[in-house]
VMD Tcl script that draws the C-alpha trace (Angstrom):
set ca {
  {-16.20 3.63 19.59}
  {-17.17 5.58 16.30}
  {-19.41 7.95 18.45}
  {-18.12 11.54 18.03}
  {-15.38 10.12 16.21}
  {-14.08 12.75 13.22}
  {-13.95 10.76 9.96}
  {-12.36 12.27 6.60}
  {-13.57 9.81 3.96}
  {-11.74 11.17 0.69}
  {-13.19 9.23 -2.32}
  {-13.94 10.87 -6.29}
  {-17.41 8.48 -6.56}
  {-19.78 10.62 -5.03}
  {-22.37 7.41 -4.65}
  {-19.25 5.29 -3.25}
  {-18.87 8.79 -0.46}
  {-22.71 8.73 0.19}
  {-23.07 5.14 1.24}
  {-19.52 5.90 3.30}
  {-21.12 8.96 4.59}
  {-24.28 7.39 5.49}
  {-22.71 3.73 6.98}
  {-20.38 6.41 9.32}
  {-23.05 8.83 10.49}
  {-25.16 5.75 11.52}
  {-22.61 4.70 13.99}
  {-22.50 8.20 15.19}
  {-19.37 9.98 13.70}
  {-19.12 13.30 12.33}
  {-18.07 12.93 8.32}
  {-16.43 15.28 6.18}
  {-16.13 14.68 2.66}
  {-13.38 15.31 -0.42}
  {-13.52 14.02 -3.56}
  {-9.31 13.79 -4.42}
  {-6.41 14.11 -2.38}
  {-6.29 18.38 -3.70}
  {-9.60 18.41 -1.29}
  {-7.74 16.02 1.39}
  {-5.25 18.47 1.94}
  {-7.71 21.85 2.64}
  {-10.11 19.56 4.45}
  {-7.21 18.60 7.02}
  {-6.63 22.25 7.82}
  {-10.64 22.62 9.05}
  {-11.75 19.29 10.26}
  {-9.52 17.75 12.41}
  {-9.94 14.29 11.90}
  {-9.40 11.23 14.00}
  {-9.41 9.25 10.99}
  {-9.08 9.28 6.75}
  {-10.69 6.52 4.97}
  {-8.98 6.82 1.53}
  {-9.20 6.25 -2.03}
  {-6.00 5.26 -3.66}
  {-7.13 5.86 -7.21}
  {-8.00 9.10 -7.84}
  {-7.45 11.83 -9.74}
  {-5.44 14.99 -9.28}
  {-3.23 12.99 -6.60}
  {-3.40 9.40 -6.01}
  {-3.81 7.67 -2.89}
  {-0.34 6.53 -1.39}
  {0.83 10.19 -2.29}
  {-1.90 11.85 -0.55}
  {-1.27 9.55 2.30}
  {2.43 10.09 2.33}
  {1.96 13.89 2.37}
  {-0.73 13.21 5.61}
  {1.47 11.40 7.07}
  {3.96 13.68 7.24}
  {2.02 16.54 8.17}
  {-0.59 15.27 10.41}
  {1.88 11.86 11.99}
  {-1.40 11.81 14.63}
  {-3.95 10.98 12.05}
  {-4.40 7.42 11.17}
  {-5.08 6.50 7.54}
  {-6.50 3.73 6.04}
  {-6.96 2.83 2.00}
  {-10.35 1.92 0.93}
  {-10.64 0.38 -2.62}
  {-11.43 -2.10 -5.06}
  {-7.09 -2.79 -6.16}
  {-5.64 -5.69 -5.04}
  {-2.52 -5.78 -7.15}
  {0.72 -6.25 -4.74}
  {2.62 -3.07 -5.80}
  {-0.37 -0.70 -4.53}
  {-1.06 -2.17 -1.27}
  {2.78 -2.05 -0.61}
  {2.90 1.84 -1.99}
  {-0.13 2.08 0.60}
  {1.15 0.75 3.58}
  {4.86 2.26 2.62}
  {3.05 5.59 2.62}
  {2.19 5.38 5.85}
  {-1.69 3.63 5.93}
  {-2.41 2.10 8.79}
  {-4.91 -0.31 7.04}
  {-6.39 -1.58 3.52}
  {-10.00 -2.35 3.13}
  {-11.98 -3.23 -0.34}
  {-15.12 -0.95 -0.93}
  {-17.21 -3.67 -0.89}
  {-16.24 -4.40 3.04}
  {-19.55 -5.24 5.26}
  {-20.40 -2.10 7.64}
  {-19.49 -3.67 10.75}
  {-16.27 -4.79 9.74}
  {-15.78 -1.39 7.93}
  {-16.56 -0.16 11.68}
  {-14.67 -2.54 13.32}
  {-11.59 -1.76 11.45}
  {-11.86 1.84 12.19}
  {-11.93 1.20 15.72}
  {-9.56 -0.76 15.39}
  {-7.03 1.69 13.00}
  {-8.04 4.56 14.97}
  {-5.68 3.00 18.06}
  {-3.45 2.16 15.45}
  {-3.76 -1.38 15.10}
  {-3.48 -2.49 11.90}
  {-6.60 -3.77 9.69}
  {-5.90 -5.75 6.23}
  {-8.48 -7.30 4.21}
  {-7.46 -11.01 3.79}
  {-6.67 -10.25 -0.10}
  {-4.14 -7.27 0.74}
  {-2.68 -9.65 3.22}
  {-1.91 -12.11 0.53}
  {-0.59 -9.34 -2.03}
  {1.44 -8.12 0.70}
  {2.55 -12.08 1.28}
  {2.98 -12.56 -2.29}
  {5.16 -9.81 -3.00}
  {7.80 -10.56 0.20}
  {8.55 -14.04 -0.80}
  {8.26 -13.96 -3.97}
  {11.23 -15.86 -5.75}
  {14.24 -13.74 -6.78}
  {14.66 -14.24 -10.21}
  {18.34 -15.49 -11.20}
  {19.87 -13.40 -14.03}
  {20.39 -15.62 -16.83}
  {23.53 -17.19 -17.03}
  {25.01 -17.66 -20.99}
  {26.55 -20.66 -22.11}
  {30.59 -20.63 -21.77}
  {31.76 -20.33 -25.42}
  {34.28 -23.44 -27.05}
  {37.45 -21.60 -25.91}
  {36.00 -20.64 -22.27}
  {35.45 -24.11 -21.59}
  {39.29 -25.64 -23.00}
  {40.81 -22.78 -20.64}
  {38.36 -23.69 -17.43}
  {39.88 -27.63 -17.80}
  {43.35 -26.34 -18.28}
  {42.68 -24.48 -14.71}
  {40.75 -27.92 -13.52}
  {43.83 -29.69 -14.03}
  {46.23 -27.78 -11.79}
  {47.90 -25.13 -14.93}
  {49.17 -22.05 -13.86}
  {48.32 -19.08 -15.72}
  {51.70 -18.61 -17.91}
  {51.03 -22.57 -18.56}
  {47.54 -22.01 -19.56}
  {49.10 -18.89 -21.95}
  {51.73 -21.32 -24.02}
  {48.51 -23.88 -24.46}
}
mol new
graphics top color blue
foreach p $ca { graphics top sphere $p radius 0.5 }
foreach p [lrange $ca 0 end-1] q [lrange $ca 1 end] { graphics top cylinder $p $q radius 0.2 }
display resetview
């Protein structure tokens, strides 16, 4: 349930926070708003929230910091990124940092409300598209180093050792 729920949506677009604002209030929780993780940080101290829906680009302090440093003070609070990134290496900073889910802004307002309900008991919520970063970047192939080409004399000293030499042997040749 989002009734009476206590929702800290931190987010520097102020029409992106009013639609948040609005979608929230309608299900009946009680929103506080901050436009960078700076404001994140005093908002904690005076609203209590059950929940941060966050921004992770954003000025003055970016979203997996601001969610590290939540984590760490406030391990009750469940976080979860809201934007419009998909690249691997920010969801994984995200979820690293301690966010409990990763939505895109452009998530329908029931499943924006679902996934709340659903992050607020901890559960984890990940938009299809973070899923598959996420995916993408675990087994993704580990690149060999190159290997150079054995020079002339490399390769006349590997068949002297192919054919049984010793090393004082392979010396004299």
């Amino acid at each position: 349930m989002t009734e009476n729920m206590r929702i800290l949506v931190v987010e520097d677009d102020p029409g992106t926070q009013e639609l948040l604002r609005s979608s929230l209030e309608g299900a009946g929780a009680q929103v506080t708003l901050a436009g960078n993780g700076g404001e994140a940080e005093e908002a904690l101290k005076g609203a209590d929230p059950d929940l941060i829906l966050l921004d992770l680009v954003m000025p003055v302090m970016d979203g997996p910091t601001t969610t590290r440093l939540i984590r760490e003070q406030f391990p009750q609070v469940q976080v979860v990124a809201l934007t419009s990134f998909d690249e691997e290496e920010i969801v994984q900073r995200a979820i690293e940092a301690g966010a409990v889910g990763y939505l895109y802004k452009d998530v329908e307002e029931d499943e924006l409300i679902d996934a709340i309900r659903s992050a607020r008991e901890g559960s984890p919520v990940l938009a299809p598209e973070a899923m598959k970063a996420l995916m993408d970047r675990t087994v993704a192939p580990v690149e060999s180093p190159a290997v150079e080409p054995l020079t002339k004399r490399e390769r006349e000293v590997l068949g002297l050792v192919a054919q049984g030499m010793t090393n004082p042997q392979i010396a004299e040749q």
